[in-house]
C-alpha positions in Angstrom: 25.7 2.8 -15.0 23.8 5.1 -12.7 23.4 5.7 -9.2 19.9 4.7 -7.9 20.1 4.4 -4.7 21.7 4.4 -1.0 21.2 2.3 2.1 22.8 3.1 5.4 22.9 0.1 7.7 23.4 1.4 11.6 24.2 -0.4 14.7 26.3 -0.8 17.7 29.0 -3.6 18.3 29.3 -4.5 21.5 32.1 -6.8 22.8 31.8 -9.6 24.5 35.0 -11.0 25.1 38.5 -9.0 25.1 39.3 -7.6 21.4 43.1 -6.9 19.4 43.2 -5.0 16.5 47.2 -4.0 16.8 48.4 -0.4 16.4 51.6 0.6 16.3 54.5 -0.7 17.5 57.5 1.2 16.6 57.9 2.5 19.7 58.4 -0.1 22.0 60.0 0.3 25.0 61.9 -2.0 27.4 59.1 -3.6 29.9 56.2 -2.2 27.5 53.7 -4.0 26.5 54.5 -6.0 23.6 51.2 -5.6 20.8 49.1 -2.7 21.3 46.1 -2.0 20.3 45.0 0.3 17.8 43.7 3.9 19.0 42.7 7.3 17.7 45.8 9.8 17.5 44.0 12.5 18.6 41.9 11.1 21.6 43.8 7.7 22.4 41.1 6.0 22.7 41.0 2.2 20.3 38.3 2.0 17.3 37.6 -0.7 14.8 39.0 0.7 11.7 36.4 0.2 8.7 39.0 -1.8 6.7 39.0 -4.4 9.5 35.3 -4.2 9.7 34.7 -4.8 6.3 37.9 -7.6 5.6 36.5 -9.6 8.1 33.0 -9.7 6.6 34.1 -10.5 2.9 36.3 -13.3 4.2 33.8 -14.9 6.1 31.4 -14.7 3.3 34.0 -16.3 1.3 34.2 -19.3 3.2 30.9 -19.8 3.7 29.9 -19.6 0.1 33.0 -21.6 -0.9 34.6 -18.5 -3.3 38.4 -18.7 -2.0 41.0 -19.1 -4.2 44.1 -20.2 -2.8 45.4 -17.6 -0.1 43.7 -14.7 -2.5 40.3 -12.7 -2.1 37.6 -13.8 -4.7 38.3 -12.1 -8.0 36.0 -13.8 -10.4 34.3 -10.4 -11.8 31.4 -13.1 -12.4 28.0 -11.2 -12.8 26.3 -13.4 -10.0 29.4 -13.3 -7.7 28.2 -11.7 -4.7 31.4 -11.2 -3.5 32.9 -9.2 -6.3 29.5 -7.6 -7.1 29.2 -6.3 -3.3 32.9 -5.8 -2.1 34.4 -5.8 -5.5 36.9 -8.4 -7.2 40.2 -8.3 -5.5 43.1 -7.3 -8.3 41.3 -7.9 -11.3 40.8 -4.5 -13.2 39.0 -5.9 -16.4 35.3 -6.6 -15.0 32.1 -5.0 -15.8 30.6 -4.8 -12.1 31.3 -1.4 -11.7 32.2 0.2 -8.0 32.1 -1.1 -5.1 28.8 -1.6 -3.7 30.0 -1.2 0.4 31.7 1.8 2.2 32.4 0.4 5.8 33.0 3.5 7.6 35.8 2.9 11.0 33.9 2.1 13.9 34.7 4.7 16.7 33.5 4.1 20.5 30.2 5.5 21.2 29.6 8.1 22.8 29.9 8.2 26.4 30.8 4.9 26.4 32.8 3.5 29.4 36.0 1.2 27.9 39.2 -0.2 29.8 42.5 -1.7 28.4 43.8 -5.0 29.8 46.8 -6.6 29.6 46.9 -10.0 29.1 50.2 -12.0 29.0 50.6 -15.0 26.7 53.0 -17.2 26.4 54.3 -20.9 24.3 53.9 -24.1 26.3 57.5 -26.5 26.3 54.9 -29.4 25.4 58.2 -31.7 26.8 58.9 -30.6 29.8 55.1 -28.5 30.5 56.8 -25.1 31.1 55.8 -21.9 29.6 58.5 -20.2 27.0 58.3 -16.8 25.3 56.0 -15.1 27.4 54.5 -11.3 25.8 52.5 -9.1 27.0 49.2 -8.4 24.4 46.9 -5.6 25.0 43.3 -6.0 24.6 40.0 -3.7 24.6 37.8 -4.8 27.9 34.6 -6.8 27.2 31.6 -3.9 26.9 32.9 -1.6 24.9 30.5 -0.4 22.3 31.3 1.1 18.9 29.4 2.9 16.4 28.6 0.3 13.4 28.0 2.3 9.9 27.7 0.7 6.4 26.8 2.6 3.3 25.2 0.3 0.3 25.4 1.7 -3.3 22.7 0.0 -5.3 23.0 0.7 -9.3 20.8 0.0 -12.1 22.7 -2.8 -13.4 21.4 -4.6 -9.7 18.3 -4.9 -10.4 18.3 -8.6 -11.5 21.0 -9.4 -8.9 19.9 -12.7 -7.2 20.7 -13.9 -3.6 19.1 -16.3 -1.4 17.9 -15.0 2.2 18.0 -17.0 5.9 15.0 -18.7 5.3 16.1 -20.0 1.7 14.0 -17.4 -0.2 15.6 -15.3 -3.6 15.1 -11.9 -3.3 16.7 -9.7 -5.9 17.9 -5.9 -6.7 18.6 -4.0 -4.2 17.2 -6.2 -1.2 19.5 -9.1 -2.5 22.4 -6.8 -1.7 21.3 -6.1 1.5 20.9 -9.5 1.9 24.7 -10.2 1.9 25.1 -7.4 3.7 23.5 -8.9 7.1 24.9 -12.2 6.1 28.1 -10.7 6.5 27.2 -9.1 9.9 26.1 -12.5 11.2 29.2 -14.3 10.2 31.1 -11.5 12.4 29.1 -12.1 15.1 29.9 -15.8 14.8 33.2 -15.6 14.1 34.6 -12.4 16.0 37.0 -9.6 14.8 40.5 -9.0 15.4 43.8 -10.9 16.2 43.1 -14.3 18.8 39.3 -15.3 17.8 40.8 -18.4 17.9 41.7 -18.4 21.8 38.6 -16.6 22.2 39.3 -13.0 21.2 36.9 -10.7 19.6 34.0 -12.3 20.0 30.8 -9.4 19.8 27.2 -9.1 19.3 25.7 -6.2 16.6 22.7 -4.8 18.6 20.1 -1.9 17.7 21.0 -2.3 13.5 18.0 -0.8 11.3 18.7 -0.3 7.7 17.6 3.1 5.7 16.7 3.2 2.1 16.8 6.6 0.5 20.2 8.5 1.8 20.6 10.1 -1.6 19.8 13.5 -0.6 20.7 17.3 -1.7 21.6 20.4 0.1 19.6 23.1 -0.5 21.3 25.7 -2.5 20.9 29.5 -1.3 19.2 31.8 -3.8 21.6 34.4 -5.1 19.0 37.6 -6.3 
């Protein structure tokens, strides 16, 4: 198996509604807030970590093309699997696929970029007597925060009769088909959001200002030693 080529897919991911991807929480204090966000140690200020990123993609992808099984990622190792040919099959250490074909790199805010933490307090509703119960406080990133999006996409020789069927029902193959499921994935986050709550509305974001650029597999220059 060789390496043939790279892609880097770019963009920006902009939220549109308030977005929780929880830190940590082993200091909690007495009238703290009560789920934090995640954040940069050295700055403080939140990211998208890559693992998030790219969980959220594969899963989507999953159900969409109906490769769940049970409670457990897709680990088929099946030749035409584009789950396990792209993101690689989950636990199963006997395919022939080779590595993983993504690198989701953690999504940090961009530069210059204005972003503001809220606090938003949930709580349970008594459904018997229609009084809330439980109440926490949750901390959120602010709608309009931006954040760097970078993907890396490893293409091998043994892709090159890879199959996968574009947004306008077309098959395109090789290296194109796993770009392909790449941006399917990015429009499944889009419709589905990111993060803790998409359910109540969290997380929900738009990718702007992507472009995708073959031919990353470059070489230093070495300096000639007379």
């Amino acid at each position: 198996m060789k390496l043939i080529d790279l892609c880097i897919v770019s963009g920006v991911i902009e939220l549109l509604s308030g977005g929780r991807i929880g830190g940590s929480d082993d200091m909690l204090q007495i009238g703290g807030t009560d789920l934090t966000v995640i954040r940069d140690p050295a700055s403080g200020r939140p990211y998208l970590p890559g693992s998030s990123v790219k969980g959220k993609m594969r899963s989507s992808l999953e159900l969409e093309l109906g490769k769940l099984s049970g409670n457990e990622p897709c680990r088929c190792g099946a030749a035409d699997c584009p789950i396990c040919r792209v993101f690689g099959p989950h636990k199963n250490s006997s395919h022939s696929l080779g590595p993983t074909r993504i690198i989701v790199h953690d999504a940090a805010l961009c530069e210059g970029t204005a972003f503001a933490i809220e606090n938003k307090v949930e709580s349970v509703n008594n459904r018997s007597v229609g009084t809330a119960m439980h109440p926490r406080t949750v901390e959120r990133i602010a709608p309009g925060a931006r954040f760097n999006f970078t993907v890396g996409l490893r293409v091998f020789d043994s892709d090159e009769n890879f199959k996968y069927t574009d947004k306008d029902g077309n098959d395109v193959v090789g290296k194109n088909a796993l770009l392909e499921v790449v941006y399917h994935g990015m429009d499944l986050l889009e419709a589905l959001g990111i993060g803790a709550g998409t359910g109540k509305g969290y997380g929900q974001l738009r990718i702007v200002d992507d472009k995708a650029s073959w031919g990353n597999l470059r070489r230093r220059r070495a300096v000639k030693v007379s």
